[in-house]
C-alpha positions as CSV (number, residue, x, y, z in Angstrom):
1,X,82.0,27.0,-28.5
2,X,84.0,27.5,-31.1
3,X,84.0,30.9,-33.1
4,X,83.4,34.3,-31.5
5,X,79.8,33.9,-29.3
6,X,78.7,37.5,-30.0
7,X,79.1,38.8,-33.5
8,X,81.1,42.5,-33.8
9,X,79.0,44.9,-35.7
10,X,80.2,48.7,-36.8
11,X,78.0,51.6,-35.6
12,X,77.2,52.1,-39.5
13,X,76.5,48.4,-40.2
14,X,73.5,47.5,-37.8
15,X,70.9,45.7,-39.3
16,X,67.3,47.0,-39.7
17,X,65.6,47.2,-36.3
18,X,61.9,47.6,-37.5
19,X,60.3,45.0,-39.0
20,X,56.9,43.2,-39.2
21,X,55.3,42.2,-36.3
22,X,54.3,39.6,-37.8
23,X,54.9,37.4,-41.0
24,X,52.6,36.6,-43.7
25,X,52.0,33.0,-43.7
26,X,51.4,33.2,-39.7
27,X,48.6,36.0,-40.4
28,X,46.7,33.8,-42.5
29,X,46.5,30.8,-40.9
30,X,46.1,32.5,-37.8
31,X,43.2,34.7,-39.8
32,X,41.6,30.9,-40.7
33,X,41.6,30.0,-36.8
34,X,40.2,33.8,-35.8
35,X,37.1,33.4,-38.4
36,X,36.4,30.1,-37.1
37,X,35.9,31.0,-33.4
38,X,34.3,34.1,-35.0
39,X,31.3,32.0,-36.9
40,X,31.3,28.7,-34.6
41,X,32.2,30.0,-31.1
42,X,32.7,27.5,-28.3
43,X,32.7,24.5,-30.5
44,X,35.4,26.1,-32.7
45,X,37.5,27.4,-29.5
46,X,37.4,23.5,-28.4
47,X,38.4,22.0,-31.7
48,X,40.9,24.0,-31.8
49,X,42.0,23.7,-27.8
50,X,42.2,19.6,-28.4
51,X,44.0,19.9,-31.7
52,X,46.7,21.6,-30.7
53,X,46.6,20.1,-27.0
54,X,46.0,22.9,-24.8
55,X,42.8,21.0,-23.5
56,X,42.0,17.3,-23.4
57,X,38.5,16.0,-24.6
58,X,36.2,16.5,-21.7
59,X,37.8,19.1,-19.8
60,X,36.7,22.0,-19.0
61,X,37.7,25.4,-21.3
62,X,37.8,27.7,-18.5
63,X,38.8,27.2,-15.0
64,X,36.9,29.6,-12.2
65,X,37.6,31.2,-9.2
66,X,37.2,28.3,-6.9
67,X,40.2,26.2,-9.2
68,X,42.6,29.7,-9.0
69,X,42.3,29.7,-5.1
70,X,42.3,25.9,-4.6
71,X,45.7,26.7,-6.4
72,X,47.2,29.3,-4.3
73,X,46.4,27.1,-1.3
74,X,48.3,24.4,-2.7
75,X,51.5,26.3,-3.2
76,X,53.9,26.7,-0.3
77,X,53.8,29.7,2.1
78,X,56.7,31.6,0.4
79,X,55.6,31.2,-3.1
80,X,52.3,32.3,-2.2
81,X,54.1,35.4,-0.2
82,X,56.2,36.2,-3.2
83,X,53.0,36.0,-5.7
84,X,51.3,38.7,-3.3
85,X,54.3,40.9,-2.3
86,X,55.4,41.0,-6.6
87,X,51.4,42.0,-7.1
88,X,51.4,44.8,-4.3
89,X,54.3,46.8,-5.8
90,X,52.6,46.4,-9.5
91,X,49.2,47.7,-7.7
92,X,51.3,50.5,-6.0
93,X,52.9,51.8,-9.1
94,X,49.9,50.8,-11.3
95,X,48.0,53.2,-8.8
96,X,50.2,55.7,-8.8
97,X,49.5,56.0,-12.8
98,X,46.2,56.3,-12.6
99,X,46.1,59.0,-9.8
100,X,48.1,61.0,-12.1
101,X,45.5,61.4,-14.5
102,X,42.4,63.6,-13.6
103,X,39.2,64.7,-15.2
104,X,39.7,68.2,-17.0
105,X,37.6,71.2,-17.3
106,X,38.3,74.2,-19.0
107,X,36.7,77.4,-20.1
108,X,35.3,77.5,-23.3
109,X,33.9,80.6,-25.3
110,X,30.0,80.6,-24.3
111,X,30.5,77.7,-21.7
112,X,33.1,74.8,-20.6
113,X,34.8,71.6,-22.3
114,X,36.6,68.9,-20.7
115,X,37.5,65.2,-20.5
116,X,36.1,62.5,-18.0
117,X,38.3,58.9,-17.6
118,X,36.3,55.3,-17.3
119,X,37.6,52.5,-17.7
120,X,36.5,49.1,-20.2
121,X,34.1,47.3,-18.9
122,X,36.2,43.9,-19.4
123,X,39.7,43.1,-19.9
124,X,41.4,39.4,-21.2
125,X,44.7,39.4,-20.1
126,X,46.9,36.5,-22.4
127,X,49.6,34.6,-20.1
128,X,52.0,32.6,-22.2
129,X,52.5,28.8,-21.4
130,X,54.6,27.2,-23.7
131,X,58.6,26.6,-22.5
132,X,57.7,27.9,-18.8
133,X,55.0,29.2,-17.0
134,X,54.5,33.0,-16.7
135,X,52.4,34.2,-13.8
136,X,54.5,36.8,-13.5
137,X,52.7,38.1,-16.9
138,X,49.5,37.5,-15.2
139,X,50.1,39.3,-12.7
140,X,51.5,42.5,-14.8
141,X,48.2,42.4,-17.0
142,X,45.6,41.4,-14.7
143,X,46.9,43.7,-11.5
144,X,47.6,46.5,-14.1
145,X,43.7,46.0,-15.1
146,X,42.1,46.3,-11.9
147,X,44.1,48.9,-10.7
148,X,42.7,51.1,-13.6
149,X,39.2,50.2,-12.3
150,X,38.3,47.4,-14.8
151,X,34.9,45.8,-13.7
152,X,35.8,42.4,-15.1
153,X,38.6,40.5,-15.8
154,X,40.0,37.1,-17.6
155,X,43.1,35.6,-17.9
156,X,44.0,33.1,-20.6
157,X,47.0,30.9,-20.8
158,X,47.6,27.3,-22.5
159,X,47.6,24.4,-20.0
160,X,48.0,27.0,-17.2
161,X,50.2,25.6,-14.1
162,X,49.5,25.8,-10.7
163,X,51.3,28.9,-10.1
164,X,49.7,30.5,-13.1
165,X,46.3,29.9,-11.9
166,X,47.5,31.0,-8.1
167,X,49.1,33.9,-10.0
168,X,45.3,34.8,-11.4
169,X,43.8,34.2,-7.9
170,X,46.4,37.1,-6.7
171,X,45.4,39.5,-9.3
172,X,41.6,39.1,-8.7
173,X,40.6,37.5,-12.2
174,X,37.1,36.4,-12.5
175,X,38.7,33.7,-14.2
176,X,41.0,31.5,-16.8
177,X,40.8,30.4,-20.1
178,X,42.7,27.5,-20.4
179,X,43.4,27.9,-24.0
180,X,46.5,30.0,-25.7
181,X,47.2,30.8,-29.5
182,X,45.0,32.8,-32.0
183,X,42.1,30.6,-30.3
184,X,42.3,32.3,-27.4
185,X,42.6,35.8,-28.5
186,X,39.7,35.2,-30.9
187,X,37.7,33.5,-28.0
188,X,38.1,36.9,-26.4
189,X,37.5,39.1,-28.8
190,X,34.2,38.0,-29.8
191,X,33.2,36.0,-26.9
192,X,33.3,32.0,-26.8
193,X,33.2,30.2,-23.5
194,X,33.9,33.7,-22.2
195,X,32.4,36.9,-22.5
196,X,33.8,39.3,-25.0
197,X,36.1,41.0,-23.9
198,X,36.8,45.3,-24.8
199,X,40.4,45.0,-24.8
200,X,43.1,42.4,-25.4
201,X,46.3,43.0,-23.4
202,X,49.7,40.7,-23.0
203,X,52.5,39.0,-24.7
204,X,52.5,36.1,-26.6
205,X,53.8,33.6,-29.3
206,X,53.6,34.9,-33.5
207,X,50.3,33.6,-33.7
208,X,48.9,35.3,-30.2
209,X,50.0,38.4,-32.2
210,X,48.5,37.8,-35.3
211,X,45.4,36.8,-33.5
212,X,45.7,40.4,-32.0
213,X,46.6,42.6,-35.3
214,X,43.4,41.0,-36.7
215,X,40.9,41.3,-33.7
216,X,42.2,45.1,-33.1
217,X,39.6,47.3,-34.2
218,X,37.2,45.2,-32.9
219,X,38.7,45.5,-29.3
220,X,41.5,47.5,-28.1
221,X,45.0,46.0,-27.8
222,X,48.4,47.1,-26.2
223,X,50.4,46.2,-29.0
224,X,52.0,43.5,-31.6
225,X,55.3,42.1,-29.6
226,X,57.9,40.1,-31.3
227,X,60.4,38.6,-29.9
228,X,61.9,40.0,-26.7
229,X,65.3,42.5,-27.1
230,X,67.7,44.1,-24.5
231,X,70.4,46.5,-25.2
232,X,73.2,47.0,-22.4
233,X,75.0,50.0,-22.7
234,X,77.9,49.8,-21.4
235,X,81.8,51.2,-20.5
236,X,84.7,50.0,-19.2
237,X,83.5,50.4,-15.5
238,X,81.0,47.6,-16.0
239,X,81.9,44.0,-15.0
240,X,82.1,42.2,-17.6
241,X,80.2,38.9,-15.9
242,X,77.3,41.1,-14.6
243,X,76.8,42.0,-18.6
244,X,77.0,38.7,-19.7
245,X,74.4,37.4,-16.7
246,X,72.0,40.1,-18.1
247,X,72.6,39.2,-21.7
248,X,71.8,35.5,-21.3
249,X,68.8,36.5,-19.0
250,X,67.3,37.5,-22.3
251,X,68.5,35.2,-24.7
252,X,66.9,32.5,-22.8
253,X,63.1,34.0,-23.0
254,X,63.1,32.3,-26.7
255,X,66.1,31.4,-30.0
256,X,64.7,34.8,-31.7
257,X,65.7,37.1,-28.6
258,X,68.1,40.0,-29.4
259,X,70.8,40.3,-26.8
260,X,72.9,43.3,-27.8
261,X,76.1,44.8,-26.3
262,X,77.2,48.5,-27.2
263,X,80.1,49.7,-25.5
264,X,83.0,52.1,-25.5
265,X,85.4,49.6,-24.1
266,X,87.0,46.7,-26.6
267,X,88.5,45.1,-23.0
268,X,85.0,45.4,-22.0
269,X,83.8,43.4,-24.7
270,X,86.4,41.2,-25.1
271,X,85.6,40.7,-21.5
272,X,81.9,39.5,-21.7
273,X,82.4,37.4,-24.7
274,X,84.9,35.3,-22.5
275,X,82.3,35.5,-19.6
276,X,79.7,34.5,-22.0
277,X,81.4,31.3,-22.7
278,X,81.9,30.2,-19.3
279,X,78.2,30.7,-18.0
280,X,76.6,29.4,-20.9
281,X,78.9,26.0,-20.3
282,X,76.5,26.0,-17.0
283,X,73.3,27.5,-18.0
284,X,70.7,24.6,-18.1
285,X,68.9,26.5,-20.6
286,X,72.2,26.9,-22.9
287,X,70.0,25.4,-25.6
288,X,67.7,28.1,-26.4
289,X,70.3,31.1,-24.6
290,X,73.2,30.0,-27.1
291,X,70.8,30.1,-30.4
292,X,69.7,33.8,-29.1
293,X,73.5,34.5,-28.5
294,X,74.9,33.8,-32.0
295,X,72.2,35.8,-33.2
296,X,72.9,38.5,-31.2
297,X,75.6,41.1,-31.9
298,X,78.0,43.8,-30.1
299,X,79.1,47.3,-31.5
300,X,82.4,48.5,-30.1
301,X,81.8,52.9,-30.5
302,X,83.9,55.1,-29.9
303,X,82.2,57.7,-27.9
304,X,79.2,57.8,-25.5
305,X,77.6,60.0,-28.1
306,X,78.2,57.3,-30.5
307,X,77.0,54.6,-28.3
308,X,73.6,56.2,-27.4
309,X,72.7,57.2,-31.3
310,X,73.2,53.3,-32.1
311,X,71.0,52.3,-29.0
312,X,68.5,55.2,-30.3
313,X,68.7,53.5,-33.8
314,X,68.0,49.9,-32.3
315,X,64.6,51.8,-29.9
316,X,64.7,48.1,-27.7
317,X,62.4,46.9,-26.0
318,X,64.8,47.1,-22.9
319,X,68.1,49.0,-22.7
320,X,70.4,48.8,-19.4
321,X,72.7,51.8,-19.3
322,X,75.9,50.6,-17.1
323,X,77.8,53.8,-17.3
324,X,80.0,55.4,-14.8
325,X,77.6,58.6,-15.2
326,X,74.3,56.7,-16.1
327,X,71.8,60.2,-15.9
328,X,75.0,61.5,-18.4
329,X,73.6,59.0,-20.8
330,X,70.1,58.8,-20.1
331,X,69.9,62.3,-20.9
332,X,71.2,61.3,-24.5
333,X,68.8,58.5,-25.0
334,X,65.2,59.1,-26.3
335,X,63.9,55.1,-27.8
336,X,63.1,52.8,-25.7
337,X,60.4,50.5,-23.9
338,X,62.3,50.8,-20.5
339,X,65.0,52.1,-19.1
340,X,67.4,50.3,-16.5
341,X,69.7,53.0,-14.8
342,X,72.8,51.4,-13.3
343,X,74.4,48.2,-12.1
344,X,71.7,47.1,-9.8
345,X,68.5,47.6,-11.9
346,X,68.8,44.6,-13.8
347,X,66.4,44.3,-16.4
348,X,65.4,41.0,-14.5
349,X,64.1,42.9,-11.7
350,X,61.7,44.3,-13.9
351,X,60.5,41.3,-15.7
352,X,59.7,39.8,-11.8
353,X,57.7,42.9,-10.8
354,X,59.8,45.7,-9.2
355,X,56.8,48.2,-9.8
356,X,57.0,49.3,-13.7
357,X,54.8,46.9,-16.5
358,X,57.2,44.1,-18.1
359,X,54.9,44.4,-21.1
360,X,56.8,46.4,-23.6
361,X,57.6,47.4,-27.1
362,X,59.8,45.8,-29.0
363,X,60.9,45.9,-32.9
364,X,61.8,49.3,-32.8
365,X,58.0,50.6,-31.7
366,X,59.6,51.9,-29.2
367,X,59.8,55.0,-31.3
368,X,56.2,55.4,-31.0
369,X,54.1,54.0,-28.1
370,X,55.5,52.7,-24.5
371,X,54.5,49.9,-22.4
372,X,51.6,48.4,-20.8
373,X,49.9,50.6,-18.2
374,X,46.9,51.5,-16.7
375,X,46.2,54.0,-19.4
376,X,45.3,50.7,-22.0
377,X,42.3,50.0,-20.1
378,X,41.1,53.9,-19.4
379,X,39.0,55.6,-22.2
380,X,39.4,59.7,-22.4
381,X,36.0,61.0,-23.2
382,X,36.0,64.9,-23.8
383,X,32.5,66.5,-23.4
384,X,31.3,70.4,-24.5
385,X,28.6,72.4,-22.7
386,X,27.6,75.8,-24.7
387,X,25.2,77.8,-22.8
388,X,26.2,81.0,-25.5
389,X,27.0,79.1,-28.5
390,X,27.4,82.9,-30.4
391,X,29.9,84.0,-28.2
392,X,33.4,85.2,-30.0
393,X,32.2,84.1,-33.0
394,X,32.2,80.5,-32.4
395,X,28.9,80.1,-34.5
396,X,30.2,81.9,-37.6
397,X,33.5,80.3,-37.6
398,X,31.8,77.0,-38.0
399,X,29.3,77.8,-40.6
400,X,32.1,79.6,-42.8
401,X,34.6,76.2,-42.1
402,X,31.5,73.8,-42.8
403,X,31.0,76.2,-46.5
404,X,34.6,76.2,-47.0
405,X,34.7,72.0,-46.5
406,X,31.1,71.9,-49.1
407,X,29.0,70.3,-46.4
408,X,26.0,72.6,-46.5
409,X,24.2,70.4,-44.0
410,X,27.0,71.3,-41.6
411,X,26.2,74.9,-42.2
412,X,22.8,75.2,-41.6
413,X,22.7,73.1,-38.5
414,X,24.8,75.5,-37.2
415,X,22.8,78.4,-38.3
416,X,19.7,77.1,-36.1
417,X,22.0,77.7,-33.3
418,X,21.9,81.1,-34.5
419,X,18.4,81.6,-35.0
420,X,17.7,79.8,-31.4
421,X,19.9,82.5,-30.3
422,X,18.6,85.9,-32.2
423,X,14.6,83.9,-31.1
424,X,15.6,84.0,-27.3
425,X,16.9,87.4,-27.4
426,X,14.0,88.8,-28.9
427,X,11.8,87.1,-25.9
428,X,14.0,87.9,-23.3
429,X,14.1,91.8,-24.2
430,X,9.9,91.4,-24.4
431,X,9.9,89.7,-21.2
432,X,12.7,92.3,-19.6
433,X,10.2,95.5,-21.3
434,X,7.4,93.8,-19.5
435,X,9.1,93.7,-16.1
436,X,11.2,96.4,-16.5
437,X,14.0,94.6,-15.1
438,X,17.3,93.7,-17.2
439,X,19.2,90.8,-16.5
């Protein structure tokens, strides 16, 4: 290649992370596809499936359970072991999620409050299925899903591959829609060829993400995903040919993938750009990596506390700290979708199911929400019981807020409350004259 592979940025001239999740012209045409499967429903979804050849005329729009297990039983023993043994350590940490979140009650002036967890009823989970097949996505969304207690769960993926529909048989989906792209997510959302679904989790293409910015509301989603980013932090105690492994690892997934290097070593990244040219050289996908590459970018800093400010600026979707001291930096760093401590925990290992969720933010979201878990598909539903609604004043406070906000109706239903209250007393001191007992 000719030129220098990875740009050199300064600290101070990074471009702007944050940006639309989506562009314009995408969210209308992807809106024109959505309203369609919204009015027509399953003859929409298949007009749509055959034009843009996810499905052939004739076949069928969703596959069920008996197609996903004739599909694992196809595969050969160790690709089935390596579907199950990736879905048990999502279930395990999946699990472990859940079980730390409990029902709550607390005391309450007059009674008790508190919050209950359920989960949705029914989950779609979208697999992509464009360059390569992705059951390791189906298995981080649908796994996830049932491991929060989700009664029902679909899958949905574009001309899904044998090891995609084995991939749902692992998970327990009820079953796939073979159809991808705003179809898909619209098919979901308000049910065509498949039940509507209550929410919509899993990456996807710019027009799976449109689909999903325009159905949420509707039905829950994780999030609005671009393009996939990782950040390696790094100093001169990294190898220079593990960084540029991990870097290519990313720019791979699509040309629009970020692979970023910020370091406190100019050897070091004098030494990954030279590493950088050799692998790609024998990287059978050096088509799509190399387009990623020279879009990419490294920033030379010159401290640590430099370093992790720019990686806090950038909030990736993934950031690998190779650090001599990686706790030192981690302590420093407060934006990202995951965090990869140290030379082994290569962000690959959590793509292909480690234990944490591969489904992350990216586009600097980072600095607000986190990645797919079992929370998505749990509702928190808070609940009051007042058996003394007058105690500490709880009654007057809300009919002098309800005056103070104008709404009089507020008021007054609070001040039957009071009445109910003064009534009862008046019978229960008749009753306790009449007895002669007090209570």
């Amino acid at each position: 290649m000719n030129g220098r592979v990875l740009r050199r940025l300064t600290p101070d001239a990074l471009p702007p992370s944050r940006r639309d999740p989506v562009d314009s012209e995408t969210l209308q045409s992807a809106a024109r596809i959505v309203d369609d499967v919204r009015l027509r429903g399953e003859p929409a979804l298949r007009e749509h499936a055959e034009r843009l050849g996810d499905r052939a005329p004739g076949e069928p729009l969703v596959l069920r359970r008996d197609a996903m297990y004739a599909a694992l039983e196809s595969l050969p023993e160790a690709a089935r072991a390596v579907l199950v043994r990736t879905a048990d350590r999502i279930r395990h940490f999946a699990e472990a999620q859940r079980a730390s979140l409990a029902p709550l009650e607390v005391g309450l002036p007059g009674g008790a409050c508190g919050h209950s967890i359920a989960p949705v009823d029914r989950a779609g989970c979208y697999a992509p299925g464009g360059r390569f097949p992705l059951p390791s996505s189906v298995l981080m969304t649908a796994v996830t899903a049932r491991a929060a207690g989700v009664r029902e769960v679909w899958v949905a993926s574009p001309r899904p591959a044998t090891v995609t529909l084995a991939a749902a048989a692992v998970a327990g989906a009820d079953g796939v829609l073979a159809v991808g792209g705003a179809q898909a997510i619209a098919a979901l959302a308000y049910g065509a060829a498949v039940p509507a679904v209550d929410v919509i989790v899993g990456p996807g293409n710019r027009w799976v993400t449109a689909a999903k910015q325009l159905v949420s509301g509707r039905v829950g989603i994780d999030m609005l995903a671009g393009p996939s980013e990782l950040v390696v932090l790094a100093d001169e105690s990294a190898q220079p040919a593990t960084v540029a492994a991990d870097l290519l690892a990313q720019a791979e997934h699509d040309p629009d993938a970020l692979a970023v290097l910020v370091t406190t070593s100019e050897t070091l990244a004098s030494g990954v750009e030279e590493e950088l040219e050799k692998q790609l050289a024998a990287l059978p996908t050096a088509e799509t990596a190399g387009q990623s590459i020279r879009n990419s970018f490294a920033v030379v800093c010159d401290t640590l506390e430099e370093a992790c400010r720019v990686c806090d600026r950038m909030a990736p979707e993934h950031l690998e700290v190779m650090t001599r001291d990686p706790d030192v930096a981690a302590a420093r760093l407060h934006h990202y979708g995951a965090l990869f401590l140290g030379p082994g925990s290569a962000e690959v290992l959590g793509d292909y199911g480690a234990g944490p969720n591969h489904v992350l933010p990216t586009g600097s979201s980072a600095r607000f929400s986190g990645g797919l878990s079992v929370f998505h598909f749990l509702r928190i539903r808070t609940w009051m019981r007042l058996s003394d609604p007058t105690a500490e004043r709880v009654l007057d406070d809300a009919i002098m807020l309800a005056r103070m906000e104008g709404l009089e109706g507020h008021a007054r239903s609070a001040e039957r409350r009071l009445e109910a209250s003064a009534q009862s007393g008046e019978k229960g001191s008749r009753e306790d004259g009449r007895t002669g007992e007090w209570y």
